[in-house]
C-alpha positions in Angstrom: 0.0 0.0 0.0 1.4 3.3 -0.8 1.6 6.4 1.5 -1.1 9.3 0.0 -0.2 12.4 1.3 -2.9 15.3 0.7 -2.0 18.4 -0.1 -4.2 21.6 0.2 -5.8 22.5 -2.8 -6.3 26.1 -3.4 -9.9 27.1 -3.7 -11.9 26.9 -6.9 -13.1 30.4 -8.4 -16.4 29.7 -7.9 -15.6 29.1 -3.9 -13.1 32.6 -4.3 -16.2 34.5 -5.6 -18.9 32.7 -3.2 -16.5 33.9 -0.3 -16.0 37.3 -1.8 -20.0 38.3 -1.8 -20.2 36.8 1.8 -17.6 39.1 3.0 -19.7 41.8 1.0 -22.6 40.9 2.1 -22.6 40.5 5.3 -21.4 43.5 8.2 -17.8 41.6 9.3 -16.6 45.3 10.3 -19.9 45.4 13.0 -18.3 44.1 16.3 -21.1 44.6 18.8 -21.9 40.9 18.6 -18.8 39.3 19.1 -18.0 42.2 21.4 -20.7 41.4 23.6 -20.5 38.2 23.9 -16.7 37.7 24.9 -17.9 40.5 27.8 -20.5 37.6 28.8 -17.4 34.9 28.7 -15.0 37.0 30.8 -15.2 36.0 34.5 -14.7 39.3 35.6 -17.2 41.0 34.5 -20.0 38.3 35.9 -18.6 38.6 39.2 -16.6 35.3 39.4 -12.5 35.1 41.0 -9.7 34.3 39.0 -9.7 30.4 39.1 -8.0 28.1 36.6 -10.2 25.2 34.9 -9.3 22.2 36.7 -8.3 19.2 34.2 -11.6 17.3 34.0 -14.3 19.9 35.1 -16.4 21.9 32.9 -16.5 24.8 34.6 -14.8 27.2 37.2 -14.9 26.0 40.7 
């Protein structure tokens, strides 16, 4: 049996231009949501001490 290594294939120009109106489309340079949210993930700001995630637990102790 012989070794296959795969190699990254660069995109097709249909996929280049598909990508291309997304990033058009859509508001990538609007932050608010992604701003928010990592506010909401930060343990400081809901009230909670600096703890480290214990190997094994899902959650702050």
């Amino acid at each position: 049996m012989t070794d296959i290594i795969n190699e990254p294939k660069d995109a097709t120009p249909s996929v280049v231009a598909q990508h291309a109106a997304m990033l058009n489309a859509l508001p990538f340079s609007d932050t608010r949501d992604f701003d928010d949210e990592t506010a909401v993930l930060e343990p400081r700001s809901c009230g909670v001490p600096d703890a480290p995630v214990k190997p094994g637990h899902d959650s702050v102790p």
